[in-house]
C-alpha positions in Angstrom: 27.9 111.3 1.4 26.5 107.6 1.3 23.4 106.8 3.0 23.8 102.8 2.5 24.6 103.0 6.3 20.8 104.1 6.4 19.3 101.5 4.3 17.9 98.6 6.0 20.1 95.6 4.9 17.3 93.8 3.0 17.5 97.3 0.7 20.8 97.4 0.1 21.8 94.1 -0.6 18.4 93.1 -1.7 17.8 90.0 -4.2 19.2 90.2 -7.7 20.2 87.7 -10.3 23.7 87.9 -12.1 24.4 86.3 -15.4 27.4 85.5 -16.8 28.5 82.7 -19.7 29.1 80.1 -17.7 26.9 80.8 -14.9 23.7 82.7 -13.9 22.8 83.0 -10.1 19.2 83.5 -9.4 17.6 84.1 -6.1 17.4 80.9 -4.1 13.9 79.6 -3.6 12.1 76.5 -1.8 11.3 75.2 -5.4 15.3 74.4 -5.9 14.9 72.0 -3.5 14.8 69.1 -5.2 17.4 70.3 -8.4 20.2 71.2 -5.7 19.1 67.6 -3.6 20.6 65.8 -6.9 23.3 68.9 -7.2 24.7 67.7 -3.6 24.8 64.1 -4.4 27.3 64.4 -7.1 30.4 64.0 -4.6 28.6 63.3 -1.6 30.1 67.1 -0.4 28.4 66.7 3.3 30.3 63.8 4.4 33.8 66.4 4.2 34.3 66.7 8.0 36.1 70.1 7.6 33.3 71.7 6.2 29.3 72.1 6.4 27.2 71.4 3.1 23.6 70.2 3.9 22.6 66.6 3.3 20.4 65.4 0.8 17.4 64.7 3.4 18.0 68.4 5.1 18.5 70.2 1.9 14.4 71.7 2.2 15.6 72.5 5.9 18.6 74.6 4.9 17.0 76.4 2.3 14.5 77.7 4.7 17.2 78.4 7.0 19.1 80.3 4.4 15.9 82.4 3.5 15.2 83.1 7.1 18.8 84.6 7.4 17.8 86.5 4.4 14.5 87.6 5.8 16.3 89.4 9.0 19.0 91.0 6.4 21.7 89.2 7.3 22.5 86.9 4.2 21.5 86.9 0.6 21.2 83.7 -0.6 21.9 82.3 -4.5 21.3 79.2 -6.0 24.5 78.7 -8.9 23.0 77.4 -12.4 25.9 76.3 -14.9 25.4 77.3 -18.3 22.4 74.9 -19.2 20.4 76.4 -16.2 20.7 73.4 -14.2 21.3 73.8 -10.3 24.5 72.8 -9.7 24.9 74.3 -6.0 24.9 77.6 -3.9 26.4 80.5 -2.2 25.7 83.5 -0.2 26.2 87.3 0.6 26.7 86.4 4.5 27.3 88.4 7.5 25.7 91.5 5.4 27.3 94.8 7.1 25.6 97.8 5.2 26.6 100.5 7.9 30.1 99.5 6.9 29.9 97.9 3.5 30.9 95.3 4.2 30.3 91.3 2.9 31.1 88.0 3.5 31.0 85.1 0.4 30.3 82.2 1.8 28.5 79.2 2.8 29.2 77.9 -0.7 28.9 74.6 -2.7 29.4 73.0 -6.1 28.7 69.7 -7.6 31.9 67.5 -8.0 31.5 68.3 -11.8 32.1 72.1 -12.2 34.3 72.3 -9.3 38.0 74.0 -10.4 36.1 74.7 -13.1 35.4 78.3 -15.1 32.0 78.6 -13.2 33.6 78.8 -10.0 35.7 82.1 -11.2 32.8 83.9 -12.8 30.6 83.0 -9.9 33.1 85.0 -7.5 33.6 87.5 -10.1 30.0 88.3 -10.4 29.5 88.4 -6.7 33.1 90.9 -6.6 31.6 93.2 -9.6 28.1 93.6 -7.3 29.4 93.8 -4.4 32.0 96.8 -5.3 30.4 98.3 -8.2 27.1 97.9 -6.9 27.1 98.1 -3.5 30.1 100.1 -3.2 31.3 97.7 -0.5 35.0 98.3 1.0 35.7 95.0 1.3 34.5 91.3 0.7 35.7 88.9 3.2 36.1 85.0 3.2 36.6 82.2 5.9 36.9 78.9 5.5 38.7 75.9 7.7 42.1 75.6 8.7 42.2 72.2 7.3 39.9 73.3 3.9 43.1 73.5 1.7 41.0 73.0 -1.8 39.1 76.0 -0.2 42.0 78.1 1.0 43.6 77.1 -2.6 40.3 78.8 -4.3 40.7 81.7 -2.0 44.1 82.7 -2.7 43.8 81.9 -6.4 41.2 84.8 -6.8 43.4 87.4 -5.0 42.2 87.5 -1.4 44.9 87.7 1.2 45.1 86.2 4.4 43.9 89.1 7.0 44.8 85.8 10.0 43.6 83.1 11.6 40.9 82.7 14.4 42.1 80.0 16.7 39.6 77.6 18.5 37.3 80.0 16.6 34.2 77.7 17.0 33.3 73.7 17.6 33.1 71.7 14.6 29.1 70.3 14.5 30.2 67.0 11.7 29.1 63.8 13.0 33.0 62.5 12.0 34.6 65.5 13.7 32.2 65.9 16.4 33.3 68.4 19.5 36.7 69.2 17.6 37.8 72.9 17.9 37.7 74.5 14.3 40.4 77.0 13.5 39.1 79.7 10.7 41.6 81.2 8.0 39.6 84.7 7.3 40.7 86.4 3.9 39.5 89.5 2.3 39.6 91.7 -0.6 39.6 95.5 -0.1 38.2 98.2 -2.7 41.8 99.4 -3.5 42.6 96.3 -4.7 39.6 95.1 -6.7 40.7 96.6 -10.1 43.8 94.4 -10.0 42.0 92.0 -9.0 39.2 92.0 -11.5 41.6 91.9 -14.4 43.1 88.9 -12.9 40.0 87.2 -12.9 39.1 88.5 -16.5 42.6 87.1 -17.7 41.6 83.7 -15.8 38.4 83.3 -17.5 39.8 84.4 -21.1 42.9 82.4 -21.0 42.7 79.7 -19.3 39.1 78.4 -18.6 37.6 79.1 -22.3 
């Protein structure tokens, strides 16, 4: 029998770094600051209303907040490097379950310049292979706004099916969307389903995004 359900979740899904060829994620750390200030300028991602990405002036603030979350066991935070090592965004194991196994990917970002890019697949795919191989997880979930149709495209595009939507799930904090009511698409991939789902990725990566 298991005993993940045992392990505090700062054991379990404690920092790692995984490599691939067109991108390594390392541990985030305060020293990123200033690579993934730069990183978030290339598209200007926080003025999208439908979706939260830290400004350029708050970037030290939500690294710290990221690592606190990580502190209590409750996220593991990344920082995405592109093939040159050069910071080029982040993403997170959030909402860490280990009694159940279970993960959410999310609060993620990339510069304009690798997004729909291969770096985006093998980032998920790495985070997939730990999470299930490693971690044994029984399923990986994603959310994202109603709205977020580059996101939800992404989403669906690596396998994940729509589990529903949470209506009026929270209140959208944007200055240009202040007090609106966000609705929240949640999408998961289950264990079952991840060797299908692997090879789908692999056959992305190898045909497609060479």
């Amino acid at each position: 029998m298991s005993n993940h359900g045992l392990l505090p979740a700062t054991l379990w899904a404690g920092p790692i770094s995984l490599q691939g060829k067109h991108v390594s994620l390392v541990p985030l750390l305060p020293s990123h600051a200033s690579a993934l200030t730069t990183a978030v300028q290339d598209g200007a991602l926080w003025k999208h209303w439908y979706t939260w990405v830290p400004a350029p002036e708050n970037m030290a603030l939500d690294i710290a907040r990221r690592l606190d979350l990580q502190a209590k066991g409750s996220m593991l935070a990344f920082t995405v490097l592109d093939a040159s090592a050069t910071p080029v965004g982040m993403t997170t194991y959030m909402n860490i379950d280990a009694a159940n196994r279970h993960v959410e990917i999310g609060s993620t970002w990339y510069a304009r310049r690798v997004q729909r890019s291969a770096l985006n697949t093998e980032c998920k795919r790495l985070l997939l292979t730990h999470a299930f191989e490693n971690l044994q997880c029984i399923a990986v979930e994603f959310r994202t706004h109603f709205y977020n149709q580059q996101s939800r495209r992404a989403i669906e595009r690596l396998g994940a099916k729509l589990d529903g939507i949470l209506r009026n799930h929270s209140i959208n904090p944007h200055p240009d969307a202040a007090g609106s009511l966000r609705d929240t698409c949640v999408y998961s991939i289950i264990a079952s389903e991840w060797p299908v789902v692997k090879a789908h990725l692999t056959y992305q990566l190898e045909r497609h995004r060479e």
